[in-house]
BANUBA-166469 format. One line per 2 residues: number of its first residue (from 1); their letters; for each residue x, y, z of C-alpha. Coordinates in steps of 0.001 Angstrom, whole numbers, plus 500000, padded with zeros to 6 digits. Layout:
% residues N
NUM = A = X,Y,Z; ...
This chain:
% residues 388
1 = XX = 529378,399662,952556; 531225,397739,955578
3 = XX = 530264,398565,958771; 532948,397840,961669
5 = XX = 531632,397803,965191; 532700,397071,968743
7 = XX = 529906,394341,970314; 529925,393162,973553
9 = XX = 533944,393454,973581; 534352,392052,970333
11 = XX = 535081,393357,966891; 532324,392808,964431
13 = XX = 531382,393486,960766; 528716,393413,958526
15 = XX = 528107,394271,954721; 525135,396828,954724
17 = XX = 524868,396155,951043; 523962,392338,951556
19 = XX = 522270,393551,954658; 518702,394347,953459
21 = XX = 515671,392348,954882; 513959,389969,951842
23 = XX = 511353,391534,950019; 507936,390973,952359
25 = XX = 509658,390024,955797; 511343,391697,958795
27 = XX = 515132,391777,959553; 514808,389431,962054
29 = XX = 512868,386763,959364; 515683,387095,957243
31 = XX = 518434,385563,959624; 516211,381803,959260
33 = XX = 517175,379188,956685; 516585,379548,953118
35 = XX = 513455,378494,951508; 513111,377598,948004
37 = XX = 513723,379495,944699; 512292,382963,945239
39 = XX = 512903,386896,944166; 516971,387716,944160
41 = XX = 517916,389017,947604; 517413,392626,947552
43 = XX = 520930,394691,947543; 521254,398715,948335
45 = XX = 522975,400893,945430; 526712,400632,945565
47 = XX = 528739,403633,946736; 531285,405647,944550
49 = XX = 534876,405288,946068; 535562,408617,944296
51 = XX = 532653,410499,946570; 532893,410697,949940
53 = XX = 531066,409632,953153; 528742,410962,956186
55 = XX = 526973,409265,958881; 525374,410703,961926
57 = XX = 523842,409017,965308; 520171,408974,966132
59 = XX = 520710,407351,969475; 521682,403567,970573
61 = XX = 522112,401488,967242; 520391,403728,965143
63 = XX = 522433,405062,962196; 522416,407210,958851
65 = XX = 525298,406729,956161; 525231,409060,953425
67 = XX = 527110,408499,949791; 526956,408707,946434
69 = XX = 526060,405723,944784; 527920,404774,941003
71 = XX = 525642,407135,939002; 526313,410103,941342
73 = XX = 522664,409410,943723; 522125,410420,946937
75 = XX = 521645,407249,948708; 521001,407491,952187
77 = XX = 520965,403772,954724; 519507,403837,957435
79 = XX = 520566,401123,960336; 518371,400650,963341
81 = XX = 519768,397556,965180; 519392,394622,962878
83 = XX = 517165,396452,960363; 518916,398237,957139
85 = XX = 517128,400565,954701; 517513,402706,952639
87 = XX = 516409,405380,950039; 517858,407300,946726
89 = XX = 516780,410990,947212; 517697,411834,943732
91 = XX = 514792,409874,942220; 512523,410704,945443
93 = XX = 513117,414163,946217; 515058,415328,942820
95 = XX = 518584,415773,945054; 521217,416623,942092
97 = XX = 523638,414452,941699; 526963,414906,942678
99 = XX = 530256,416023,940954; 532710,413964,940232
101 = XX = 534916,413846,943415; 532345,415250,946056
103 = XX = 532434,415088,949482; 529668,414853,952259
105 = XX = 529249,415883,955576; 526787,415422,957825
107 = XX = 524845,416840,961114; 521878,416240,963272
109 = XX = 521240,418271,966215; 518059,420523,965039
111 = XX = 517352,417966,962346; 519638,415521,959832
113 = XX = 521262,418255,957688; 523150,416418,954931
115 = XX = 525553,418951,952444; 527583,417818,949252
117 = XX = 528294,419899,946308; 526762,419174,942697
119 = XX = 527803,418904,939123; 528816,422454,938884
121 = XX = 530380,422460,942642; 527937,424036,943995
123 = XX = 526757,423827,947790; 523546,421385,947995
125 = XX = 521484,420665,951289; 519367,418300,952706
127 = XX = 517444,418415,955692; 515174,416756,958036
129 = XX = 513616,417854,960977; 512095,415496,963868
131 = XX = 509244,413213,961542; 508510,416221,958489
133 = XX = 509592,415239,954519; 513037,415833,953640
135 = XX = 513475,419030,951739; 516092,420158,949045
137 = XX = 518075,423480,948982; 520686,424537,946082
139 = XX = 522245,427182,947532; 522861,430080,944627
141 = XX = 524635,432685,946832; 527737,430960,948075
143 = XX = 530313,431015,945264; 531240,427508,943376
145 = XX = 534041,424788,945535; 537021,424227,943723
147 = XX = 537453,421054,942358; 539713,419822,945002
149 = XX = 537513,421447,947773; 536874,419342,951087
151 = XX = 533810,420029,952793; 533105,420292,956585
153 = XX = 530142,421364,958543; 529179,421940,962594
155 = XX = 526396,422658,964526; 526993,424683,968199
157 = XX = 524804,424377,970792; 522091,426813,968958
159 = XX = 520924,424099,967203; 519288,425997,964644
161 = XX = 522386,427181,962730; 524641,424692,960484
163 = XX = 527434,426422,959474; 529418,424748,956499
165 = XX = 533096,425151,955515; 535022,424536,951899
167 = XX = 537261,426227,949808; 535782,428415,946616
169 = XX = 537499,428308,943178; 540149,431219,944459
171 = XX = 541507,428618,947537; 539960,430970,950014
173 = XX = 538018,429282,953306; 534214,429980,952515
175 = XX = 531968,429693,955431; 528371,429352,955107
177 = XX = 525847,429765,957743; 522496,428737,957411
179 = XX = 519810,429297,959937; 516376,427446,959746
181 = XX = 513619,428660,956617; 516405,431707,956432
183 = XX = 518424,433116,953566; 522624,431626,954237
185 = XX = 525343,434558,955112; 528072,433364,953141
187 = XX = 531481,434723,954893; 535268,434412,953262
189 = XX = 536734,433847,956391; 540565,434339,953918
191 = XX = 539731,437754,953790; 537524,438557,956954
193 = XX = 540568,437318,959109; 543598,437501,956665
195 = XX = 544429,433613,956624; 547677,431958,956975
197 = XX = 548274,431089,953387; 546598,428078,952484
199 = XX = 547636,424854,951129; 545255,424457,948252
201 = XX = 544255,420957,948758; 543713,421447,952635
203 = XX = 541953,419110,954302; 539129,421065,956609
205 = XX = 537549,419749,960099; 535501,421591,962561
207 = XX = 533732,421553,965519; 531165,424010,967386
209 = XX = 530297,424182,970930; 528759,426351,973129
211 = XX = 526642,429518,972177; 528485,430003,969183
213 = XX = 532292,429073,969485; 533682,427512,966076
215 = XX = 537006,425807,965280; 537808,424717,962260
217 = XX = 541348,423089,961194; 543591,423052,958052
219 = XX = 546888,423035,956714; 548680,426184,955677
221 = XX = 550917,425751,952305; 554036,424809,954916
223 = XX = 551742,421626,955936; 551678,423488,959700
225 = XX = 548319,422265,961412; 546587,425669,962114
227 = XX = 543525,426152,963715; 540904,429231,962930
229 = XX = 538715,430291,966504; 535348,432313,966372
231 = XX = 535097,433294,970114; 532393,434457,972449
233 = XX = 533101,436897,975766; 530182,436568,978466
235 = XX = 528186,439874,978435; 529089,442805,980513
237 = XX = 527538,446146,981089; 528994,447912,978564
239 = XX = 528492,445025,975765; 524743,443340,976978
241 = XX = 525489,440871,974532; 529007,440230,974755
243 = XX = 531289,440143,971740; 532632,437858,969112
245 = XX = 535906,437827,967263; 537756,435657,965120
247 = XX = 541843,434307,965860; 544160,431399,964344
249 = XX = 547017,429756,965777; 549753,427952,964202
251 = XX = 549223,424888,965946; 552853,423513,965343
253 = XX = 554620,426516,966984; 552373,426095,969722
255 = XX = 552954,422832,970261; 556300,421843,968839
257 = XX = 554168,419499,966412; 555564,417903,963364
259 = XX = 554850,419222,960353; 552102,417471,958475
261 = XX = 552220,415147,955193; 551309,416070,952220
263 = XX = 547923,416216,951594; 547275,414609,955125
265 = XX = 543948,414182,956283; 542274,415934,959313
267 = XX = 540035,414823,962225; 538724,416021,964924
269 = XX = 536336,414921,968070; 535863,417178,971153
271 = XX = 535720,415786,974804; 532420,416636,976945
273 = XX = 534304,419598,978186; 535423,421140,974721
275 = XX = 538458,420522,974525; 539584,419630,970873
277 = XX = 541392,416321,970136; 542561,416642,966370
279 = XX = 544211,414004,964496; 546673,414090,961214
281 = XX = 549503,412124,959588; 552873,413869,959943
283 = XX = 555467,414114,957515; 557266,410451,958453
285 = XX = 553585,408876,958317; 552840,408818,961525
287 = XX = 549697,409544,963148; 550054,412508,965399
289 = XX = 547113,413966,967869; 547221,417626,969299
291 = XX = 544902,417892,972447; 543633,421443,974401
293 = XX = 544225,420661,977476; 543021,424173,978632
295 = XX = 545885,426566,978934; 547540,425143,975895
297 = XX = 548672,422535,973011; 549596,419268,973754
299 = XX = 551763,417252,970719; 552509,413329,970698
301 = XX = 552739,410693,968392; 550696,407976,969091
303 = XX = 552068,406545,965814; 555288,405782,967239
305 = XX = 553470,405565,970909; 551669,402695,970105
307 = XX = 552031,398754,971251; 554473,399818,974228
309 = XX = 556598,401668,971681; 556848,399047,968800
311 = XX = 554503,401849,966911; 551129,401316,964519
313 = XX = 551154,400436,961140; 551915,403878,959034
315 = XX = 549103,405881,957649; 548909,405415,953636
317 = XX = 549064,408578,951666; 545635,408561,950359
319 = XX = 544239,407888,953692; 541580,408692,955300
321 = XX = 540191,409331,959091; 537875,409266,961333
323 = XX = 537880,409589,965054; 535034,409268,967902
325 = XX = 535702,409583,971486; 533820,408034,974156
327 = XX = 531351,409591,976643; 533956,409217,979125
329 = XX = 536477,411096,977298; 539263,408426,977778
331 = XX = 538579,406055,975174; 539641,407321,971688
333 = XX = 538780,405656,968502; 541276,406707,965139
335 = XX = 540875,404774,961939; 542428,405083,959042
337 = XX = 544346,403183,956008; 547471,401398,956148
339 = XX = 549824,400941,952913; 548229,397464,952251
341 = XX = 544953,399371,952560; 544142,397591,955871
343 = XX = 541309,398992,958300; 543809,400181,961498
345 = XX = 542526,401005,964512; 544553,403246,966840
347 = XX = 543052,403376,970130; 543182,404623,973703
349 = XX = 542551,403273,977137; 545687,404116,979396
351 = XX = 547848,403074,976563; 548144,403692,972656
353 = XX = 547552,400612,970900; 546934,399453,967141
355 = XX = 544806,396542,966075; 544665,395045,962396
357 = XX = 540757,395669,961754; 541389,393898,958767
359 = XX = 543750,390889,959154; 541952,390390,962262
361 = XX = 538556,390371,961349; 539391,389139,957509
363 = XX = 537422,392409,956539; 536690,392469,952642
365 = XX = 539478,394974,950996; 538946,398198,950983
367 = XX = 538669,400498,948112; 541789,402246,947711
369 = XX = 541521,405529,949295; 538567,405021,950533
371 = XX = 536666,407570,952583; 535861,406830,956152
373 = XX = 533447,408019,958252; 532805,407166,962238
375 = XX = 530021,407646,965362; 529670,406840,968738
377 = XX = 526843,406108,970245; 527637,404254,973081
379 = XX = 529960,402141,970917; 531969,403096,968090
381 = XX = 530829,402404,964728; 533005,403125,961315
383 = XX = 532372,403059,957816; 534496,402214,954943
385 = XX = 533854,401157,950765; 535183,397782,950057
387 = XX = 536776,397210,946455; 534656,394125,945727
C-alpha cells in the first residue's frame, strides 16, 4: 500500500506495508540504526489489486485505508503521523470476506462506516462510532450487486444516515439508506425516477450535503455523464416541512461535454459551498471536469488544458481516480493512471498542470489497474497498490 503525500512543498512516499513499528518499540524507535539479529520486521497483510480501496480522514495526519487483503480480509491501517497499524476484522470481528472483484467505500461523519459486498454480493457494513467496538451488519433486505457493480456511499449533513449506492443483478441503481441501530429502506431509484438507461458497468460517485440533498453520478449506455438530484425546498406554510423530489440531468447536453470512455471512471469532490466538481476520462482519453458553478454546467478539458496547453499524460483505460479539493476550494488534486501505469497528478492552482508522481518520485510500479483512493486533510494524501 503506497502512500503519496504533499510535505512541506514536496512530494513524498512511503510503503505502509514496510511501515509498521518493530515488535516492542514506538514508530519513532524504529527510524534508529539496526541492532543485531532479532524477530523479522513486522509487515501488514498485502492488498488484493482485484478489490478495491477506501480511506477516510480523522483530522491532521490521521488516516484509515480500507482493502481486502490476498485471502479476501478486511484489513483496515490506520496512519497517525509516523505511526502505522493495523487490524484484520475478519479474524477479529468475523467481517465476511469479500467477493471476488469487490469494491469499498468509505465514510466518517457520525462514525467510520466502512461498506463492501461479500461472497454472494451482498451489501456488508462496518461501523464505528466515537471510541465503542466495531460492529458487523449483513444486510439481508437489499437485493444482491451484480458482479460488475461499483459501490458508492455519502453522508449529508444529518450525520446519522449513510446512504449507499450500487447496481443489483437487473442493472438498476439500488440505494440504501441506513439510519443508526435502524432497519435500511432499500429504494430502486431505476424505477422510483425512471432512469436514463444505464450503462451496465457504470461507474457510480456521490456526494450529500445539506439537510438531505444527494447527487450521485453515472454513465447512461451512450457514455453521457448524467447526474441523479434528491432535492429539498425550505418549509412554507402550506408544507411545515418542506418537500423532497428526485431529478437527473444529462450532464453532456447541459454542458456541451464530451462523451465519456468506455468504462471511464467517476469522481467527484464538492467545494465548501456545494458546488460539485466531477471528474471522468472522455472518449479521446482525456481527463475532463464538469463544475456547478450555480446557475449551470461548466465543461473543460484539463487533459488537453494542462502544462500551458502541451496537455497531461492520457488516462489508461483501466484507470482509476481520485480527487480532493482543498479547504480553499482552488487547489484541486486528480490522480489517476497513465498507459505506462504511472501515478499522474493533474492539479490546480491558477493553471492546469500534470506532474509524473512516478518518474518523479521513482514510486514502486503500480499494480495494473489499480484502485485509488484520496483525502485531504490539510494536505492531500493518495493511495495506490504497487505490483511488487
Amino acid at each position: 500500500m503506497i502512500e503519496v503525500t504533499l510535505h512541506d512543498g514536496k512530494w513524498v512516499y512511503r510503503d505502509l506495508n514496510f511501515s509498521l513499528p518493530e515488535a516492542g518499540s514506538s514508530a519513532e524507535d524504529s527510524m534508529g540504526p539496526p541492532g543485531g539479529p532479532g524477530p523479522p520486521k513486522p509487515v501488514a497483510p498485502f492488498a488484493s489489486p482485484r478489490n478495491g480501496l477506501a480511506s477516510v480522514s480523522l483530522g491532521k495526519d490521521s488516516q484509515r485505508i480500507y482493502y481486502a487483503d490476498t485471502y479476501g480480509s478486511i484489513i483496515e491501517l490506520a496512519v497517525d503521523g509516523q505511526d502505522v497499524r493495523w487490524r484484520n476484522f475478519t479474524t477479529d470481528i468475523g467481517a465476511p470476506v469479500t467477493g471476488i472483484r469487490s469494491p469499498l467505500a468509505a465514510t466518517v461523519p457520525g462514525g467510520v462506516t466502512v461498506h463492501y459486498f461479500d461472497a454472494s454480493n451482498r451489501l456488508v457494513r462496518l461501523w464505528h462510532k466515537n471510541k465503542q467496538t466495531w460492529t458487523l451488519r449483513n444486510y439481508n433486505k437489499p437485493p444482491a450487486a451484480s458482479a460488475a457493480s461499483p459501490l458508492s456511499t455519502m453522508v449529508t449533513a444529518n450525520a446519522r444516515r449513510v446512504f449507499i449506492y450500487y447496481l443489483n443483478t437487473h442493472g438498476n441503481v439500488m440505494e440504501v439508506a441506513w439510519t443508526h441501530n435502524q432497519e435500511p429502506s432499500v429504494t430502486n431509484l431505476s424505477t422510483l425516477v425512471n432512469l436514463f438507461p444505464i450503462c451496465p458497468v457504470t461507474p457510480l460517485a456521490a456526494v450529500g450535503f445539506g439537510s438531505d440533498f444527494r447527487r450521485i453520478y453515472y454513465l447512461d449506455v451512450n457514455n453521457n455523464p448524467c447526474q441523479l438530484s434528491h432535492n429539498v425546498d425550505a418549509p412554507t406554510n402550506q408544507y411545515p416541512t418542506g418537500r423532497t423530489w428526485w431529478s437527473q440531468e444529462n450532464l453532456r447536453q447541459s454542458s456541451g461535454a464530451e462523451f465519456a470512455a468506455d468504462y471511464s471512471p467517476m469522481a467527484v469532490a464538492l467545494t465548501r459551498t456545494s458546488q460539485p466538481r466531477v471528474y471522468y476520462r472522455d472518449w479521446k482519453g482525456n481527463v475532463a471536469t464538469l463544475a456547478w458553478l450555480g446557475n449551470g454546467w461548466s465543461f473543460s478539458t484539463p487533459g488537453e488544458l494542462a502544462n500551458g496547453g502541451d496537455g497531461a499524460p492520457t488516462a489508461a483505460a483501466t484507470s482509476a481516480m481520485a480527487a480532493v479539493l482543498a479547504a480553499d476550494d482552488i487547489r484541486q488534486y486528480l490522480f489517476y493512471l497513465d498507459g505506462s501505469d504511472h501515478l499522474i497528478l493533474l492539479h490546480w492552482t491558477n493553471a492546469w498542470r500534470s506532474s509524473d508522481l512516478s518518474g518523479e518520485l521513482h514510486l514502486p510500479p503500480a499494480a495494473h489497474a489499480s484502485p485509488i483512493s484520496a483525502v485531504f486533510d490539510g494536505k492531500p494524501y493518495a493511495y495506490y497498490l504497487s505490483s511488487e
